[in-house]
N, C-alpha and C positions, 0 to 999 in steps of 0.2 A: 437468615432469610431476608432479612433488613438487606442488608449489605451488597447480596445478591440483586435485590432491585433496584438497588439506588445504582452497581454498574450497569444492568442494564439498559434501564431510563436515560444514561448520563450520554450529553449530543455527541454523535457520530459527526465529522467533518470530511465523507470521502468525498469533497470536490480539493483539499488541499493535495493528496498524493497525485489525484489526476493530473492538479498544476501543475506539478511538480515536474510529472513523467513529462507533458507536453512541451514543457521549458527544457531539460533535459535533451529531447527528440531538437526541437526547434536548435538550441545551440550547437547540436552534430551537423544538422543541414546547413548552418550558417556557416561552418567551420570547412565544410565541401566547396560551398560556393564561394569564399575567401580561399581557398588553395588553387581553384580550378579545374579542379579534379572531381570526377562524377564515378572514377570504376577503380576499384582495387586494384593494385600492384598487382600483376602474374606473375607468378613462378617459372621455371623452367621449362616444366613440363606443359603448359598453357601456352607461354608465347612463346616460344621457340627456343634451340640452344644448342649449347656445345658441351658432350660429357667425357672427360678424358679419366682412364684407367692407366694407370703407375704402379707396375712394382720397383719396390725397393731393391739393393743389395749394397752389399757393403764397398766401399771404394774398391777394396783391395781385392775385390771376386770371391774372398771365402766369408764363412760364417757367418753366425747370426743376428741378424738386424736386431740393435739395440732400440728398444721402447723409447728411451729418451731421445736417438735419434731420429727415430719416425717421426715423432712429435715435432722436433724442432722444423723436421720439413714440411711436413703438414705446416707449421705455421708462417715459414718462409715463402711457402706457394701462395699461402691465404693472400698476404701482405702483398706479393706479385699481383695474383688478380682482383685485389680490392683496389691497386692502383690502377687501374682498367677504367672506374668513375661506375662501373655499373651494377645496380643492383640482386642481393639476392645470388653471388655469387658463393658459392657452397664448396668446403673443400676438407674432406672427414677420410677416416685412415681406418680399415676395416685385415682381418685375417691375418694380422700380426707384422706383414708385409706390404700392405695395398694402398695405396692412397688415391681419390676419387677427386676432380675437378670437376663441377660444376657451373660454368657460368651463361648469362643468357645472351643473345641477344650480341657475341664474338663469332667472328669466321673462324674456322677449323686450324684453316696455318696461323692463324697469329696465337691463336691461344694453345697451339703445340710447341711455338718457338718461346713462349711465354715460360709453360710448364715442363719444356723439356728437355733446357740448358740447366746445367748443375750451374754455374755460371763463378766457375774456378779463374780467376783473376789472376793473371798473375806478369810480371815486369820480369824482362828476364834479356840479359847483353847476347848479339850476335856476333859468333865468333864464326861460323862460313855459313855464307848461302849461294844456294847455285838452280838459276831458274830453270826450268822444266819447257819442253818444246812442245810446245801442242800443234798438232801437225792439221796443215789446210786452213792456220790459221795464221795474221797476221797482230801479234798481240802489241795494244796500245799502250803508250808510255801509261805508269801509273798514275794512278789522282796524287796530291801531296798531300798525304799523310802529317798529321804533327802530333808532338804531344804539349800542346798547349795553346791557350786561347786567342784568337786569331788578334787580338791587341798588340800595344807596343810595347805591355811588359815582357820580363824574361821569359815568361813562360812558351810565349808565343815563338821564341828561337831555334824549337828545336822544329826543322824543316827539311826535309830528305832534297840534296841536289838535283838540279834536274839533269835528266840524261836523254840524247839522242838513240841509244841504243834500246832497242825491244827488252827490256830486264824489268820482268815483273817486280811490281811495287816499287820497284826505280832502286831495286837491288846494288851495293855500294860495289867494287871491284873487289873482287875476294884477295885474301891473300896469297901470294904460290900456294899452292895445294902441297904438302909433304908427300914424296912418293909412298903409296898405298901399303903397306905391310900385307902377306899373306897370313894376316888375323882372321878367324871366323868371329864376326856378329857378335855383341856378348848381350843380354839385354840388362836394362841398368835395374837395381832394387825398386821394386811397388813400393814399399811401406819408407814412409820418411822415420827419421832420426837416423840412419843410418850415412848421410852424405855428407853436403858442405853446410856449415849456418851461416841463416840468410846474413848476416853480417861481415862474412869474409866470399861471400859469395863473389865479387869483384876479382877474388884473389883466382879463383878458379881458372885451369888451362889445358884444354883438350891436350890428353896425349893420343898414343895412338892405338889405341881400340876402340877411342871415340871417333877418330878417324874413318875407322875402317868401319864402325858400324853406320856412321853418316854415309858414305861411299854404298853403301849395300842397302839403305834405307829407301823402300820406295813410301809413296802419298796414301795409297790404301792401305799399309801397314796398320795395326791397331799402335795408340799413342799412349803411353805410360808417363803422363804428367806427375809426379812426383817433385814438391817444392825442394828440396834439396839436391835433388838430382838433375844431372842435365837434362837437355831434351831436344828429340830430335821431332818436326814438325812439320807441316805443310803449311801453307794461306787458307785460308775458306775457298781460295777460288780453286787452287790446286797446281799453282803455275810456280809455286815454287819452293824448295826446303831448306829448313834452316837446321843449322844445328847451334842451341842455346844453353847457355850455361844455368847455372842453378837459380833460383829466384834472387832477382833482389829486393824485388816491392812487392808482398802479397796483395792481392787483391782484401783479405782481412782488415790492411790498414784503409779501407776509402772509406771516408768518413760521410759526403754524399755524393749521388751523381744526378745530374740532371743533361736534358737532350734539347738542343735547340739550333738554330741556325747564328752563327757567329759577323757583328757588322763586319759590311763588306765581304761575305762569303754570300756563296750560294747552295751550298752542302750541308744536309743535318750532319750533327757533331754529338757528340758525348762526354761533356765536362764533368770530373773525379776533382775533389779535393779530399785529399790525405790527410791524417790525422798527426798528430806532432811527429810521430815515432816514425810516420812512412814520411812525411815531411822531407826529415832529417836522412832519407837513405835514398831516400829519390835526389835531395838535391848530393848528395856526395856520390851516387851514380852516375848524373849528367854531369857533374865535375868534373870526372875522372875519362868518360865517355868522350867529352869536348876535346880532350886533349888527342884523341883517337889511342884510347889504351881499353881492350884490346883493336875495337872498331870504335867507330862513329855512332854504329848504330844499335840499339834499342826496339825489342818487340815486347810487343802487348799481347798477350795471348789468354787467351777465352777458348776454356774449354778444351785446351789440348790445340787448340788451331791458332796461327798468326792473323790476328785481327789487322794489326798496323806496323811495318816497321821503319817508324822515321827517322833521318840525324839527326843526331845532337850537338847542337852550335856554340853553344851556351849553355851556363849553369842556371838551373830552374830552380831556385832557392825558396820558392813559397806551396809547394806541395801542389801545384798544379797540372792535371794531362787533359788531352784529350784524347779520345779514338774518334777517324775520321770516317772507317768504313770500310779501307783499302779502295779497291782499283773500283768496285762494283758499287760507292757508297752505303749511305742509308738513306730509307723512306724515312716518313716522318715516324710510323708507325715503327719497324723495325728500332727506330733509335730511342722512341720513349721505351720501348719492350727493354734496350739493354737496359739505358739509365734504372727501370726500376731494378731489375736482377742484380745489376752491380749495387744497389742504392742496399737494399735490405738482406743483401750477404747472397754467398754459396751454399748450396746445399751439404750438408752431409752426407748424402748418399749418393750414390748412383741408380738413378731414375730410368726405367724402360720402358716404353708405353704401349700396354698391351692391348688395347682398345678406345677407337673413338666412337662415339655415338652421338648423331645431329638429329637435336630435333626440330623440323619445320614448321613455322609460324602456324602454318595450315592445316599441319595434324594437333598441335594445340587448339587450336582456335575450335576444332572439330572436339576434341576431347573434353572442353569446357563448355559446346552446347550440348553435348551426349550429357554430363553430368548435371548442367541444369535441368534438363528436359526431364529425367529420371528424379529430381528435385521436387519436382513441378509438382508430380503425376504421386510423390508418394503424398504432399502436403495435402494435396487434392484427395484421395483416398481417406487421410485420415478426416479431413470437412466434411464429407461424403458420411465416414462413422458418425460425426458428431451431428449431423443433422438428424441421420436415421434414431439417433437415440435421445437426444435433447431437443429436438424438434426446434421450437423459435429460440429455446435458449441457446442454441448451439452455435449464434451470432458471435458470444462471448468469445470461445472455444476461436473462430475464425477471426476475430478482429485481435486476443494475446497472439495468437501466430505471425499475424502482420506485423506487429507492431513489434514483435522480436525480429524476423524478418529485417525491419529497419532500421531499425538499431545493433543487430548483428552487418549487414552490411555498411552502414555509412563507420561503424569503427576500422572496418576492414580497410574502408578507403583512407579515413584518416591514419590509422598507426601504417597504411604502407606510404602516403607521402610523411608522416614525422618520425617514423623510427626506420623508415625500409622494408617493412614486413611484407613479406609477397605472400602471395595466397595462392596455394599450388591444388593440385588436384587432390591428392587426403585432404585439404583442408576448407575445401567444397564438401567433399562426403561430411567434415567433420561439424562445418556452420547447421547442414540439413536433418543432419541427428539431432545437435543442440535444439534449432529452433523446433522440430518435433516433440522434443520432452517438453516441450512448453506445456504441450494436451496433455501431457499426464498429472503437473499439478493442476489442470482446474480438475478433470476427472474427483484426481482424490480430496479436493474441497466438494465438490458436488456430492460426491456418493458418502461423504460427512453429514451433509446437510440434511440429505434424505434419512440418515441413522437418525436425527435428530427430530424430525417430524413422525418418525415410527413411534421415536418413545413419548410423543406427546406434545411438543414444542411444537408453535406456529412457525407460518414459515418464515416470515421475521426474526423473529427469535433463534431459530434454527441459523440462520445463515453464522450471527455472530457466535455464537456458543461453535456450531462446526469449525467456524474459521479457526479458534481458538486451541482444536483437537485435531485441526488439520496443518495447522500453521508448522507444529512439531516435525510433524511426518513429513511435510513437503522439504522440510530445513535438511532435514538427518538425507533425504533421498540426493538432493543436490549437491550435499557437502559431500556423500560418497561417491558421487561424476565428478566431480570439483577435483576431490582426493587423486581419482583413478586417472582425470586427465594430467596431474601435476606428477606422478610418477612416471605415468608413460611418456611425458614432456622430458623428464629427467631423464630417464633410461633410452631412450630411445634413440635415435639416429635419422638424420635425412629426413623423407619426405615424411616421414610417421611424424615429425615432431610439430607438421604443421598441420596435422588432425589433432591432435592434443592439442594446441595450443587456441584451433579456433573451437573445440569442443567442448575447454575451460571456458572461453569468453562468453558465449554461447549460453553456458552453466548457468552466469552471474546476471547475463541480462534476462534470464527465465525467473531468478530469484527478484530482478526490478520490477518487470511485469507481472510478476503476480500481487507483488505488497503493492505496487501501486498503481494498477491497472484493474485486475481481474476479482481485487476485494474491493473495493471501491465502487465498482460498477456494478456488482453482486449487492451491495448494501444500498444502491437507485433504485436496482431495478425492484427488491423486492418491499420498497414504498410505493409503488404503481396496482395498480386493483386487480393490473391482466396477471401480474406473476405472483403479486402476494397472497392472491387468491387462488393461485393455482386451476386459475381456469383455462379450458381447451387449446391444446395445442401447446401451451406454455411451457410443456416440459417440465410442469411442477404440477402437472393434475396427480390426483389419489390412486389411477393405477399404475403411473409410471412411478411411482414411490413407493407400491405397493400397502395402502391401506385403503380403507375402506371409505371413511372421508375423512378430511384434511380437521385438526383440531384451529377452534373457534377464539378458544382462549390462552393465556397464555399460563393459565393455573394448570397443572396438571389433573388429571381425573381421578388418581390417588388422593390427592388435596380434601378431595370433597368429602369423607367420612369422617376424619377428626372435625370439620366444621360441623356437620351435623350433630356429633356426641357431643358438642359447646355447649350449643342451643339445646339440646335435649334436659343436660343435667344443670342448667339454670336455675329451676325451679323443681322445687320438691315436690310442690305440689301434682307436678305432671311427669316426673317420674316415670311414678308406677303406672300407668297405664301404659306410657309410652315401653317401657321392659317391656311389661309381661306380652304386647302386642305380639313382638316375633317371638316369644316362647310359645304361643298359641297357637299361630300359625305353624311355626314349623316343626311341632309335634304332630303326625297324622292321627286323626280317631279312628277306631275299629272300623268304622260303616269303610272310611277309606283304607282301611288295611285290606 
C-alpha cells in the first residue's frame, strides 16, 4: 500500500515529452526550409506520366519465358529509365510474361524508344550493299559516319569516302555481283550455336544461296539477327540493304557507352569502349578491313537495322567506335536513349508493347485535390464526433490529429527530397487512415480513464493509473497496423506499396503523439479546477462518465470499514457496547415483526 503511494505521489514532468515533441516538429520544419521544398514528391499517378505495357517472348518465337529472364529485363529496363535523372520511375513484371514501365514526367516516344529496343549490338563486315531508289525523291549524299572519336587518334580513321553519287550512307562500289543462281530463298537458322564463331567470323564468304537470298531480300522483310549467322538487313532509314556476315564484335563486349558531341563536330555521337576481349577483335577486324579484305567496310547494327556503315582506314587498336546516326543523325535525346541501352546491355527477350497509357498533369493534379477534399471532410467528421462527445475536451482529440497531420506530411516532404520517395495517390488514402487512428488511441486512454473514476479513483488519479492500462492496449493496437502495414509493404506491388508504406509511417508517428503529446497534456489539464473537477462542459462531468458524483478522495470508499474496526477494537473498554449496538439494531422486535 506504502509503495503504491509513494508511486503515485512521485513528480510527473509532462512538460519534458512536450519539449521533446516540439523540438522534434521544429527540426522537420527547419529541415523543409534548408531543402526548399514545402510539398512532397508526386507519384505518377498525381503529376503526370507515361505507363508502358511489355510482353515478353522468347527471342526465338517459341516457348516459355524463363523467370530468370524476365527478371534480368525487368532490371535492364529499370537501369534504362533510372538513367532518365527522374524520379519515382517504376518498373515491375506481373503474369509470368508482363513487364510494366512506369515513369513520370517523360513523352510517350522517348520513353517507347527507351523501352522498346532490345538493343542487340552487334559489329558485323559488309560483303554487298545495294541502295534502294526511293522514287520523287532526290536522296542526299550521306552524313560521315565513323567508328571513332572525332580526335587524331587511330580511332578516329575509320571514315566512309566521300561520294558524289546518290548512294545512301555513302555505300562503297559493290563488287560484280555473281550472276544470280535460280536458288529459292533459304532462311538462315534463328537459334545461334549452330553457325560461324565469332572469332573466325572474318573467315566467312557468302556463297550462293546467300546470294540469292540477298537478291530476293526486300526492307519490310522480317529480320532474323542471329550472332552467328549472316544477315541480311536494311538502314533505319530504308534506303538501303546490306548483306553482312556473322558478328565480329558483340555488342556484349561494350564495356561503356556514352553520348555527346565530339570537338570540332557538330552531330551528337555515341562513344563504346570495349572491353579487352572485344578490344582485341575489333582491332583485328579493322586490320584486316583496312587492308579491304573482304570490303572496307564495317556496320554497326542495332536491333536488326544498319545504324552506321563506315570505312575502315586504319587499325583501331584501342577498343574505340562510335555510332554517328547515319544520314538522319541524332538528337541529343535519341543519342543519350542509345548510349544508356548500349551502356547496361541487351535485353534477353523480345519485348512487344501492348499498351500505352498517359497520364496528364491535370487529371493528377484533379485527382490529388479530389483525395484531399475527401481527406478533409472525413478528418472533419471525426472532430465533429469528438466534440459531440468530449465536449471541451475534445480540443485534445483535434490538436493529436494536427499535429500527426505535421509530422505525417513534413516526412513525406523530406524522405521524397532524401530518399526519392514519391507519394502517389494509395498513399494519400494511406497518410489519412494513419493520421485518423490517431482518435482512436486517445478514445481508448479516455474511456480507461472514466473505467477508473467508476471504481472510485479521482480524476487525477484516474488519468495516471488509465494511462498505465491503456498504455498496453494502445501498443498491441498499433504494432498490429505497424505489422499489417509491413506485410502488405512486402507482398505487395506498385502503387499498393505506397499505402503500406505511408500507413506504416503514419503508425509510428501516432505512437510519438500519443506518449508525448496526448499524455502529457492529459496529466495539465487534469491539475486545472475546470477538468479535475469535472465541472460542466468539461467532458469529465459525473453524467458523461456515468456516476452519480465524481469521488472526492483518493482513498477508496472500501477503505473506510477496516479504518473503523481499528478504532472500534482499540479499547476494550468500548467494545461491547460498540458490538452489541448493530446486533440490536438489526435484530427486528415482535412489535416490528
Amino acid at each position: 500500500m506504502a509503495s503504491t503511494n509513494r508511486r503515485s505521489s512521485h513528480p510527473v514532468h509532462p512538460w519534458r515529452p512536450l519539449l521533446a515533441l516540439f523540438v522534434a516538429i521544429a527540426a522537420m520544419v527547419g529541415g523543409m526550409a534548408a531543402s526548399g521544398s514545402w510539398v512532397p514528391k508526386l507519384g505518377l499517378d498525381l503529376r503526370g506520366g507515361t505507363t508502358i505495357t511489355l510482353t515478353a517472348s522468347n527471342s526465338t518465337g517459341g516457348g516459355q519465358v524463363d523467370k530468370a529472364s524476365l527478371e534480368q529485363a525487368r532490371t535492364i529496363l529499370q537501369q534504362r529509365v533510372d538513367s532518365l535523372g527522374v524520379g519515382e520511375s517504376e518498373v515491375t513484371t506481373a503474369n509470368n510474361n508482363q513487364i510494366t514501365v512506369s515513369v513520370p514526367n517523360v513523352s510517350q516516344d522517348r520513353l517507347r524508344d527507351m523501352v522498346g529496343q532490345t538493343a542487340l549490338l552487334n559489329f558485323r563486315v559488309v560483303y554487298y550493299a545495294e541502295p534502294i531508289a526511293v522514287p520523287a525523291a532526290t536522296p542526299s549524299p550521306g552524313a560521315t559516319p565513323q567508328a571513332g572519336s572525332g580526335s587524331t587518334a587511330p580511332q578516329a580513321s575509320v571514315v566512309p569516302q566521300a561520294s558524289t553519287t546518290p548512294k545512301a550512307n555513302n555505300l562503297p562500289t559493290a563488287p560484280a555481283a555473281p550472276a544470280k543462281p535460280s536458288v529459292a530463298p533459304s532462311p538462315y537458322p534463328s537459334v545461334a550455336g549452330k553457325g560461324v564463331p565469332q572469332d573466325k567470323a572474318l573467315t566467312w564468304q557468302p556463297d550462293q544461296q546467300a546470294v540469292a537470298n540477298f537478291a530476293a531480300y526486300h526492307c519490310g522483310d522480317p529480320v532474323n539477327d542471329v550472332a552467328d549467322q549472316p544477315l541480311m538487313t536494311c538502314d533505319r532509314e530504308g534506303t538501303a540493304k546490306y548483306l553482312l556476315g556473322p558478328t565480329v564484335v558483340s555488342g556484349q563486349q561494350v564495356q561503356t557507352a556514352s553520348a555527346g558531341i565530339p570537338q570540332g563536330q557538330l552531330q551528337w555521337v555515341v562513344t563504346m569502349d570495349f572491353n579487352s576481349e572485344g578490344a582485341r577483335l575489333f582491332a583485328d577486324a579493322t586490320a584486316q578491313l583496312a587492308q579491304g579484305v573482304p570490303t572496307k567496310q564495317f556496320a554497326i547494327v542495332l536491333d536488326g537495322r544498319v545504324v552506321s556503315a563506315p570505312q575502315v582506314n586504319e587499325v583501331i587498336p584501342n577498343g574505340r567506335a562510335q555510332i554517328d546516326g547515319g544520314s538522319q543523325g541524332f538528337t541529343q535525346e535519341s543519342a543519350q536513349s542509345l548510349a544508356s541501352v548500349l551502356k547496361y546491355g541487351a535485353l534477353p527477350l523480345a519485348l512487344t508493347i501492348d499498351s500505352v497509357d498517359t497520364v496528364s498533369p491535370v487529371l493528377g493534379g484533379e485527382q490529388l485535390r479530389g483525395a484531399l477534399i475527401a481527406g478533409l471532410l472525413g478528418l472533419i467528421l471525426v472532430a465533429a464526433f469528438a466534440v459531440a462527445m468530449y465536449r471541451t475536451l475534445s480540443w485534445i482529440v483535434i490538436a493529436t490529429i494536427a499535429l500527426a497531420a505535421v509530422m505525417t506530411y513534413s516526412l513525406m516532404v523530406l524522405l521524397g527530397q532524401g530518399l526519392g520517395v514519391a507519394t502517389n495517390l494509395p498513399g494519400v488514402a494511406g497518410a489519412i487512415v494513419g493520421i485518423g487512428v490517431t482518435a482512436d488511441s486517445f478514445i481508448i486512454f479516455f474511456e480507461r480513464i472514466k473505467d477508473e473514476v467508476r471504481s472510485g479513483r479521482t480524476i487525477r488519479s484516474a488519468v495516471e493509473s488509465g494511462w498505465e492500462k491503456a498504455r498496453g492496449t494502445i501498443l498491441i493496437s498499433d504494432g498490429v497496423q505497424l505489422l499489417s502495414a509491413l506485410v502488405l509493404f512486402i507482398l505487395s506491388i506498385g502503387a499498393v506499396r505506397g499505402f503500406a508504406f505511408i500507413l506504416g509511417l503514419a503508425t509510428i508517428i501516432d505512437l510519438v503523439v500519443t506518449f508525448l503529446f496526448t499524455k502529457p497534456v492529459m496529466t495539465l489539464l487534469m491539475r486545472t479546477r475546470y477538468f479535475g473537477e469535472g465541472r460542466r462542459g468539461s467532458g469529465l462531468e459525473p453524467a458523461s462518465i456515468g456516476v452519480e458524483r465524481l469521488p472526492t478522495s483518493r482513498r477508496r470508499p472500501r477503505d473506510a470499514a477496516p479504518a473503523t474496526s481499528r478504532v472500534a477494537t482499540s479499547s476494550p473498554v468500548a467494545s461491547a457496547p460498540v458490538a452489541s449496538a448493530p446486533v440490536t439494531n438489526s435484530v427486528p422486535t415482535t412489535e416490528e415483526a
